[in-house]
C-alpha positions in Angstrom: 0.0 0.0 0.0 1.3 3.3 -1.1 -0.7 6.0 1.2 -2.4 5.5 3.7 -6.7 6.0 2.7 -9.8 5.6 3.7 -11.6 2.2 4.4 -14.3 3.4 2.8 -15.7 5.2 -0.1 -16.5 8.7 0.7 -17.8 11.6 -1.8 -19.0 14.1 0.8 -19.1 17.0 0.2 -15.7 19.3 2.0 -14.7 16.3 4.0 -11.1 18.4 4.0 -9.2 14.7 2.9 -7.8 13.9 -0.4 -11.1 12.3 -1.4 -14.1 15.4 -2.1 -17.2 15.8 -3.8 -15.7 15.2 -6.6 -14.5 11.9 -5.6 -15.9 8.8 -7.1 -18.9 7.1 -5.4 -20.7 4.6 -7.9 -18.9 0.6 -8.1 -18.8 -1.3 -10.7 -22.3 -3.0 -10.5 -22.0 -5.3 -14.0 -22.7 -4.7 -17.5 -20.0 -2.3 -19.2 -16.7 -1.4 -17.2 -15.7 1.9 -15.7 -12.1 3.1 -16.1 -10.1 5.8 -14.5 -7.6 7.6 -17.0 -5.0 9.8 -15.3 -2.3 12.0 -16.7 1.3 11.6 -15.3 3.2 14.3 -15.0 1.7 17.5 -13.1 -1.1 15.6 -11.8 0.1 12.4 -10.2 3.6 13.5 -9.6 5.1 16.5 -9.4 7.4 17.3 -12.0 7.7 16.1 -15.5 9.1 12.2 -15.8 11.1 12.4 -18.6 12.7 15.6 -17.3 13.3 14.4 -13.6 15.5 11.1 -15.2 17.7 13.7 -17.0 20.6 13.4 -14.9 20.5 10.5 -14.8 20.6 10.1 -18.5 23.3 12.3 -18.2 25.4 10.2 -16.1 25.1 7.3 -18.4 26.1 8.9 -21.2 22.7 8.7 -23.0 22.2 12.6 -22.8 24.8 15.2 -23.9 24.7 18.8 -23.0 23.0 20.2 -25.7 20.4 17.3 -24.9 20.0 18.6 -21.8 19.4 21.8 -23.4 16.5 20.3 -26.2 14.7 18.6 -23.2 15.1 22.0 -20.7 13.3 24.1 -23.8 10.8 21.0 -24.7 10.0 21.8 -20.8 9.4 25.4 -21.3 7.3 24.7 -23.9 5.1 22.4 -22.6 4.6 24.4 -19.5 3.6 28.0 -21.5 1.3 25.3 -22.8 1.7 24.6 -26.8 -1.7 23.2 -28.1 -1.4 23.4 -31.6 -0.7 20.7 -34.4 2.7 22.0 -35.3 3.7 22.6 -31.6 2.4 19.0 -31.3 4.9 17.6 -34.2 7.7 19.5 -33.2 7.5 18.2 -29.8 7.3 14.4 -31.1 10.3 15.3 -33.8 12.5 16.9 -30.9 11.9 13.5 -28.9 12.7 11.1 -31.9 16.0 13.3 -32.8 17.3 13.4 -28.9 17.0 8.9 -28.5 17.6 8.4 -31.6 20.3 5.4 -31.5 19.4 4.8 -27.6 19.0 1.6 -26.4 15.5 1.1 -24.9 16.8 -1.6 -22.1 19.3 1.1 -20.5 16.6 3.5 -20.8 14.1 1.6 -18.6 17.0 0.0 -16.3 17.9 3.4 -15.3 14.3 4.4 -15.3 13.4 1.4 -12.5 17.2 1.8 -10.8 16.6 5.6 -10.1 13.0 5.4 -9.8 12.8 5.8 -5.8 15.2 9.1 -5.9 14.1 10.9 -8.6 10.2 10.0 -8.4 8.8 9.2 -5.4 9.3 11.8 -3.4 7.1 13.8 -5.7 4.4 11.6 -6.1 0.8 13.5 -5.2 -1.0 12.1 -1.9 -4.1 12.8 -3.3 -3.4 11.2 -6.7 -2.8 8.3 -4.4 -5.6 8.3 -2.6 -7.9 8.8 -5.5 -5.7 5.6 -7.7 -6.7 3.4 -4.7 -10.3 4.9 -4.4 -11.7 4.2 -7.8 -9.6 0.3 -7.1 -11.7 -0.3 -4.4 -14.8 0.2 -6.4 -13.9 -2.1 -9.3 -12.9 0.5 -11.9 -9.9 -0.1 -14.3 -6.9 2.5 -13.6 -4.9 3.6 -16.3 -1.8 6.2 -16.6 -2.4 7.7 -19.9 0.8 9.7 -20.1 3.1 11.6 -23.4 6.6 10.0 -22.1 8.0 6.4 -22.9 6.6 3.5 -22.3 10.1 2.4 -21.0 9.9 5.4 -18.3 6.0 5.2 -17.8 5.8 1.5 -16.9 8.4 1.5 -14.1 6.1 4.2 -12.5 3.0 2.4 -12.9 4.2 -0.5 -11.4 5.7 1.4 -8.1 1.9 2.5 -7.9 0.3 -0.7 -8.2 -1.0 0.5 -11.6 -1.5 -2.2 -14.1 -2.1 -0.8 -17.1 -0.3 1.7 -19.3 -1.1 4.2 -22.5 2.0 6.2 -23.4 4.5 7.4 -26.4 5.8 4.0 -28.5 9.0 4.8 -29.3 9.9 2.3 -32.7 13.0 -0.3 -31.2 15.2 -2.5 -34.0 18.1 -4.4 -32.7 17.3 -2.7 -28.8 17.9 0.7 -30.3 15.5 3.6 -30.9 15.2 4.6 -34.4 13.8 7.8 -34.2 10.6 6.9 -35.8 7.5 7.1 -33.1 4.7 4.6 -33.7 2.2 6.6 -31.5 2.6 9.7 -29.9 0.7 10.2 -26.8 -0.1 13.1 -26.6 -3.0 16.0 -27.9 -5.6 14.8 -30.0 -4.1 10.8 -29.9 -5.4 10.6 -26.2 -8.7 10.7 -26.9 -8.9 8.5 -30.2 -6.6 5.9 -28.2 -9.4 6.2 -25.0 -11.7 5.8 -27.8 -10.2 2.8 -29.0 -9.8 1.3 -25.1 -13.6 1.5 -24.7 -14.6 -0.3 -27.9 -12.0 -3.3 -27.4 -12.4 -3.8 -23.4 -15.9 -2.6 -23.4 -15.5 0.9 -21.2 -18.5 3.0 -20.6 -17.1 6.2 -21.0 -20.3 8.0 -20.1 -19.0 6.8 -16.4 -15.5 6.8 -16.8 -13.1 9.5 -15.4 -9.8 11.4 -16.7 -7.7 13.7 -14.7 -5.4 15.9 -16.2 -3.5 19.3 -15.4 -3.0 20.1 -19.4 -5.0 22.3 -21.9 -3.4 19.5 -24.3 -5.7 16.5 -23.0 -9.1 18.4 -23.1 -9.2 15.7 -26.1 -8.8 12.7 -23.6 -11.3 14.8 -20.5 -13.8 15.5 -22.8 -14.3 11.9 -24.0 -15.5 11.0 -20.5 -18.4 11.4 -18.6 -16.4 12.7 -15.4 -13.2 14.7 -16.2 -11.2 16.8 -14.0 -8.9 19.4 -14.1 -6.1 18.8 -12.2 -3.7 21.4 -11.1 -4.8 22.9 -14.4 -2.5 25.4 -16.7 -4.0 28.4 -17.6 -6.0 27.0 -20.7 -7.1 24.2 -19.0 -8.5 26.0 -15.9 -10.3 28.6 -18.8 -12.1 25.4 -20.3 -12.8 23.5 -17.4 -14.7 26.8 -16.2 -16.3 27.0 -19.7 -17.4 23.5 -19.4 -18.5 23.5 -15.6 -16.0 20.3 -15.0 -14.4 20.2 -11.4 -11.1 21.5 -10.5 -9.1 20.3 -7.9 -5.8 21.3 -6.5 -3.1 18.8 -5.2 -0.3 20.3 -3.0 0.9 17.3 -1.4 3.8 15.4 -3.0 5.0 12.7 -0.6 7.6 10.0 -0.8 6.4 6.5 -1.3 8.2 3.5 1.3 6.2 0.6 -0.8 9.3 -1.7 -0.7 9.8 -2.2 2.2 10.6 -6.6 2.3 13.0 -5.2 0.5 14.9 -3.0 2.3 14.9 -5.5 5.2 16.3 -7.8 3.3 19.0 -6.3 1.9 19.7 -5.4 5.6 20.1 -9.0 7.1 22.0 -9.9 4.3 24.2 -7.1 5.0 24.6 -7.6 8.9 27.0 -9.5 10.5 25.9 -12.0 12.7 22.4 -13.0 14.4 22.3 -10.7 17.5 23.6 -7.8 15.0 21.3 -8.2 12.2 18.6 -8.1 15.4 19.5 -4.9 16.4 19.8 -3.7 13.2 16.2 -5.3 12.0 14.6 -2.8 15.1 15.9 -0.3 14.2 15.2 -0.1 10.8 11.4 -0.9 11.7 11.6 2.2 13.9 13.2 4.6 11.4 10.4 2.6 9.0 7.4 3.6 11.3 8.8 7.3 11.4 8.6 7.4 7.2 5.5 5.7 7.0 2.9 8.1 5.9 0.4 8.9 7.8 
């Protein structure tokens, strides 16, 4: 469990949690499923994911200086909020140029092997608690998100999210080519939600989509329930437009999920029974101390 939520369901009305009226209250009852679409970057965590592995990237040789310098401008421009077509293709032609030649497994090993450092700690409470509130009523969860699959999935996994819709970067030989199969982003959200529904059988009538960007009004608007999410200025213009709900998440928290983990690597690491003893205690204090409340 990543955060700590309610046991049950609650949609009332300024209960001052994570979960408001805005929260989901209807299960999954039969008939056609209900999903749960939410963007990545700016609404579950804090920061942008392909951005925050940069140095990392860096450090393993995969990212040059003026790389650095492509990804800090495609930053700039995604945050002053570039809507149009032709900011849309330059985005996806600067992102084919910059991995061109990479090789997709170091991308995703360094993606899972940094993950907890350069992820976690900014990881939204309230995305959290909502991820694990539309769970507990049946619904399917999905991160629907314009990075790399390779850098997405790691994510997904460290939030017990199952299912993934993001960029497909072409791969020959373990190598990016620079050609991009499917660019998740804009317009493609929405006809790949449109797709999801036919194939698994999604009523989108009930289904949700959160999202901070003016760039997915095309995946909110396909849903019955969308929400603006920390929403850039655009977004926040439309959503008022459109009377859909706004919320505001100000709480980026780091995530202790692994925690077998850490105490294992600790015995094997301590010398001796009564040692690794003392040690074990400790660790389950300093563990209790993390542990969000």
């Amino acid at each position: 469990m990543l955060a700590k939520v309610n046991d049950q369901p609650s949609d009332a009305p300024g209960d001052g949690g994570a979960l408001s009226q805005f929260a989901p209250s209807a299960p999954v009852t039969g008939g056609r499923r209900i999903a749960a679409f939410f963007d990545l970057d700016k609404t579950i965590i804090a920061k942008s994911s392909a951005y925050a592995f940069g140095r990392q990237f860096v450090k393993s040789g995969l990212l040059s200086r003026s790389g650095v310098l492509q990804m800090a401008l495609g930053q700039m421009l995604y945050i002053s909020g570039g809507h149009d077509h032709e900011q849309m293709a330059a985005a996806r032609d600067q992102l084919a140029s910059m991995v061109t030649g990479w090789k997709a497994s170091t991308v995703r090993q360094i993606a899972e092997e940094s993950l907890h450092s350069v992820i976690s700690p900014y990881v939204y409470s309230e995305a959290i608690d909502l991820i694990h509130h539309h769970q507990r009523l049946g619904h399917d969860v999905i991160i629907v998100s314009a990075s790399a699959t390779e850098v997405v999935e790691p994510i997904a996994e460290t939030l017990e999210v199952d299912e993934v819709v993001a960029t497909r970067l072409e791969v020959v030989d373990g190598r990016y080519t620079g050609e991009v199969p499917f660019f998740c982003r804009g317009a493609n959200k929405g006809i790949e939600l449109s797709r999801l529904s036919k194939e698994r059988n999604y009523d989108l009538a009930r289904s949700w989509a959160y999202s901070d960007s003016g760039t997915d009004v095309p995946m909110l608007e396909v849903v019955g329930h969308p929400v603006a999410v920390n929403p850039d200025k655009y977004l926040r213009r439309i959503a008022e437009e459109r009377g859909w709900p706004i919320r505001d998440f100000r709480n980026p928290e780091p995530l202790y999920r692994d925690r077998q983990r850490a105490m294992w690597i600790f015995g094997a690491s301590a010398v001796g029974t009564a040692s690794a003893l003392v040690g074990v205690g400790s660790l389950l204090k300093a563990l209790r101390k993390l542990r969000p409340e």
